[in-house]
C-alpha positions in Angstrom: -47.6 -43.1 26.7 -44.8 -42.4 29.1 -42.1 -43.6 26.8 -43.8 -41.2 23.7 -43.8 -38.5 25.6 -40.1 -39.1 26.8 -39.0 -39.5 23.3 -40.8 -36.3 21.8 -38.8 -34.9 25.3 -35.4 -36.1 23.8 -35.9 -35.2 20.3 -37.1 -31.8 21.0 -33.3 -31.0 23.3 -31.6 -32.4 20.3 -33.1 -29.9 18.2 -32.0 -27.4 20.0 -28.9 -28.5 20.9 -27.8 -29.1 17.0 -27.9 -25.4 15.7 -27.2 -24.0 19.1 -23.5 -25.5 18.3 -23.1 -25.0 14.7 -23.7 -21.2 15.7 -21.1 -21.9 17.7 -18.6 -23.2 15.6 -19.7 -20.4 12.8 -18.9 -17.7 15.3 -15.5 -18.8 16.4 -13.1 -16.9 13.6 -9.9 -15.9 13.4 -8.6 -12.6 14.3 -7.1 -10.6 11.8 -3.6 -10.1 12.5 -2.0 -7.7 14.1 -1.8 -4.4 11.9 1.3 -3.1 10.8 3.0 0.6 10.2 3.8 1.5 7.3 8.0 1.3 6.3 9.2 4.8 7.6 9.7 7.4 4.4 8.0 4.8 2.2 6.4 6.3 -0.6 3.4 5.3 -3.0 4.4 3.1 -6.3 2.2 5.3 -8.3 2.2 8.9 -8.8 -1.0 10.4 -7.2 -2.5 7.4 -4.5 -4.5 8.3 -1.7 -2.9 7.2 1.6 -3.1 4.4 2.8 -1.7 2.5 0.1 -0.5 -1.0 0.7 2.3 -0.8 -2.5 5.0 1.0 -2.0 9.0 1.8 -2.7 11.5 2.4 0.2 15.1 3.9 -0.4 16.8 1.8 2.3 18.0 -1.9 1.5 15.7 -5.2 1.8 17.7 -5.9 5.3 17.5 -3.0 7.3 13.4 -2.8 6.0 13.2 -6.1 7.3 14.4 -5.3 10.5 11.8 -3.1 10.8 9.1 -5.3 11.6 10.7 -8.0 13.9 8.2 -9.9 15.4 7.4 -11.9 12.2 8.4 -15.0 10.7 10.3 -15.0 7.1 10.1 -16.9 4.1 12.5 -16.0 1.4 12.2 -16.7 -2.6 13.7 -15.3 -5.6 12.2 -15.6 -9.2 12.7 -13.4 -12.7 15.2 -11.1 -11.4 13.4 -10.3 -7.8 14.3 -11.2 -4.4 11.0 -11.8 -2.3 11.4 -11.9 1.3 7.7 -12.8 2.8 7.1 -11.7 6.6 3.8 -13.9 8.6 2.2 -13.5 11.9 1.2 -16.5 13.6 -2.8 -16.4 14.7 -3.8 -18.6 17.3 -8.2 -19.1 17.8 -10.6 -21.9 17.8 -8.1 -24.9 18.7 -6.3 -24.0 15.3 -3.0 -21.6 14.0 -2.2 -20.3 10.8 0.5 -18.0 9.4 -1.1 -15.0 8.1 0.9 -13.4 5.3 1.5 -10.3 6.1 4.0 -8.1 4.1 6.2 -9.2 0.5 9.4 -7.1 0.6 11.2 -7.3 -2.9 14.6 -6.3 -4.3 16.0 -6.6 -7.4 18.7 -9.0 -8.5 18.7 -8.2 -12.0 20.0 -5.0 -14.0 17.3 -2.0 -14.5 17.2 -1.9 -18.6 16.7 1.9 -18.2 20.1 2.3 -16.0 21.7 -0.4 -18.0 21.8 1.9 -21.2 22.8 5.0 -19.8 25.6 2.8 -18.7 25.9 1.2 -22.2 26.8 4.9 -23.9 29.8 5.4 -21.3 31.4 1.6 -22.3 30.4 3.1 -25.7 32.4 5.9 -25.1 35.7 4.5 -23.2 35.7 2.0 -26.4 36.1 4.1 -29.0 38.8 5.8 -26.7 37.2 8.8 -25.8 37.4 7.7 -22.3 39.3 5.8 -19.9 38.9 2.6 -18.6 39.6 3.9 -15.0 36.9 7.0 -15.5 34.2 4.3 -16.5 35.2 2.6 -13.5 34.5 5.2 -11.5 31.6 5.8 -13.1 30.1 2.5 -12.2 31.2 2.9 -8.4 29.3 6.1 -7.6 26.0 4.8 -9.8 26.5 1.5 -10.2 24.1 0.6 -7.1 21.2 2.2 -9.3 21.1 -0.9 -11.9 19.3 -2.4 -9.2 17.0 0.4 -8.4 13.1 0.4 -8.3 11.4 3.8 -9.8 8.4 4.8 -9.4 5.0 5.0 -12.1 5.0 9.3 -12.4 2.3 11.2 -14.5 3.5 12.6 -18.3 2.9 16.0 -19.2 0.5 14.1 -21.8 -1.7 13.2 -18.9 -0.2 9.3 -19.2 2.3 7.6 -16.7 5.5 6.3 -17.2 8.4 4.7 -15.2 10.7 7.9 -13.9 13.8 6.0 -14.9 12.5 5.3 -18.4 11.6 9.2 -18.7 14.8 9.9 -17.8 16.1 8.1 -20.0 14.4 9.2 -22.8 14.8 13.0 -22.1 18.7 12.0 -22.5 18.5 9.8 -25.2 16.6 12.9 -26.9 19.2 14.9 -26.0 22.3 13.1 -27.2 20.7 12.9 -30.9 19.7 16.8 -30.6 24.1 17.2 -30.2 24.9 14.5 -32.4 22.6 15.9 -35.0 23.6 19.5 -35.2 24.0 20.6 -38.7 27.5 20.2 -40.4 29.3 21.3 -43.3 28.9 19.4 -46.7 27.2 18.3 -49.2 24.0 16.6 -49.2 24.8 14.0 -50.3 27.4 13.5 -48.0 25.2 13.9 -44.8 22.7 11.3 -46.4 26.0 9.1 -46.1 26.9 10.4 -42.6 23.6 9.7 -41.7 23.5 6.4 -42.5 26.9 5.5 -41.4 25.6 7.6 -37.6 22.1 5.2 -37.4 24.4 2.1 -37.9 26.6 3.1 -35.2 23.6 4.1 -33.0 22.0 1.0 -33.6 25.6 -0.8 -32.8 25.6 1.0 -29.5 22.2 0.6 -28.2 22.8 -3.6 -28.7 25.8 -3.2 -27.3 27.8 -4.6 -30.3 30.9 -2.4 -29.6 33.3 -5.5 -31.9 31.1 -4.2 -34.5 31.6 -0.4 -34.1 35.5 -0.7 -34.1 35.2 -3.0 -37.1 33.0 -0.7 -38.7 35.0 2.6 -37.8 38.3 0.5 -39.1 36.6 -0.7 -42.2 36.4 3.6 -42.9 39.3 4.8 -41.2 41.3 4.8 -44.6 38.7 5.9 -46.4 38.0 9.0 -44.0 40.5 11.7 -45.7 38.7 11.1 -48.9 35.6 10.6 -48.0 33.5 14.2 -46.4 31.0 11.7 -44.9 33.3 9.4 -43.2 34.5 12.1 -42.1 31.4 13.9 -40.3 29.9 10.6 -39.2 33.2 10.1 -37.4 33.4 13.7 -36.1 29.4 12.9 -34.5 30.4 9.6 -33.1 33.2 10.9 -31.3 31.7 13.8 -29.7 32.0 13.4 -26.4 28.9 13.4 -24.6 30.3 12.2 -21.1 29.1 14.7 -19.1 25.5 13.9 -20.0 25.3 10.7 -19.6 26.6 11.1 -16.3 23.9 13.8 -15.7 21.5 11.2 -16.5 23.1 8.9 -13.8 22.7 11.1 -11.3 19.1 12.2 -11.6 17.8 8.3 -11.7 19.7 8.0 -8.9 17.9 10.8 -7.0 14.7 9.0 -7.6 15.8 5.8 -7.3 14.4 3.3 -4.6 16.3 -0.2 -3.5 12.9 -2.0 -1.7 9.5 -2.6 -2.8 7.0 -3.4 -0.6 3.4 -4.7 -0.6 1.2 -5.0 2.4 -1.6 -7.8 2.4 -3.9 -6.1 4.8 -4.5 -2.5 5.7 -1.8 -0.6 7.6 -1.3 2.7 9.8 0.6 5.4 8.9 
């Protein structure tokens, strides 16, 4: 009876003792880690967010961002045109350590297709001679740290959203056929023909085929004094339309941002 009782004794402790320690185990998590502030003058990658939002665009450089949060470990990758650097905290609890990931900081490696035109119509331009080599140069000195911008997603007077540097783009793009287009002397059938002869240029340009646009403007450089529309097609090409493109230059690069950052937990302002 004594041994029974004894063994009842046992396997009631036991009992106890068995969810009394998986509670314990379940309780013992990880902290989260330690919260971070947000990059100084870091702004929102979409138009109209409500702070605090973990995805945003800085203007400084991936390093000096970097340097910003020091007491972190880094991890660096690059894929499709990106740089990622990744920043981690170690976290320490329970007998174990893991490296939480705490912030991706990104910067581009590869051309913005936006910037990359406007730059395309002033090689246009110093091709067909309208420009020098030395002023397209200069050009790409003073902008050409904006092919590797980041812009930011901006709300349309449509009520959509758009990239800024693409709306840029296009309000200059709609501008440069608005000049190239103004009405000219002639017959009509001779502006059908300019016409023509202009969209195959255009489309030259915008591929960046500027072999074929000499070959083409030398295949109707003998036939311009005869010909009204060689004429006025030629007189539309070579307007020169500098200026604006460089206008368009300098307002991407007014909105243009060199680091993108996304934080993986919340963050203070």
């Amino acid at each position: 009876m004594k041994c029974l009782v004894l063994y009842f004794s046992v396997f009631l402790l036991m009992s106890l003792l068995v969810p009394y320690n998986g509670l314990a185990d379940e309780g013992c998590e990880m902290p989260p880690p330690q919260k971070l502030t947000a990059y100084p003058g870091s702004v929102s990658t979409v138009e109209g967010q409500t702070p605090p939002y973990r995805d945003r665009l800085a203007k400084p450089r991936l390093v000096e961002v970097k340097s910003y949060y020091p007491d972190t470990s880094v991890e660096e990758a690059a894929d499709s045109g990106i740089k990622t650097v990744k920043l981690y905290q170690r976290i320490s609890a329970c007998g174990k350590t893991k490296d939480a990931l705490l912030l991706n900081i990104q910067a581009r490696t590869n051309d913005d297709p936006n910037v990359a035109q406007a730059f395309t119509a002033l090689q246009g331009m110093t091709m067909m001679g309208l420009r020098s080599p030395a002023e397209l140069k200069q050009a790409k000195s003073q902008y050409g740290d904006v092919l590797k911008a980041f812009f930011r997603t901006v709300n349309t007077k449509e009520g959509g959203s758009e990239d800024e540097g693409r709306m840029i783009l296009n309000k200059y793009l709609k501008l440069e056929k608005q000049q190239r287009n103004q009405p000219a002397r002639g017959a009509s059938q001779d502006k059908e023909r300019a016409a023509e002869m202009r969209k195959k240029m255009q489309a030259m340009k915008a591929s960046g085929d500027y072999a074929g646009m000499q070959q083409l403007a030398t295949q109707y450089q003998g036939r311009a004094k005869q010909d009204p529309s060689v004429q006025q097609a030629q007189q539309e090409m070579k307007r020169d339309l500098w200026e604006l493109w460089i206008q368009c230059l300098q307002e991407m690069k007014a909105v243009a941002y060199y680091t993108r950052l996304s934080y993986q937990y919340e963050i203070s302002e």
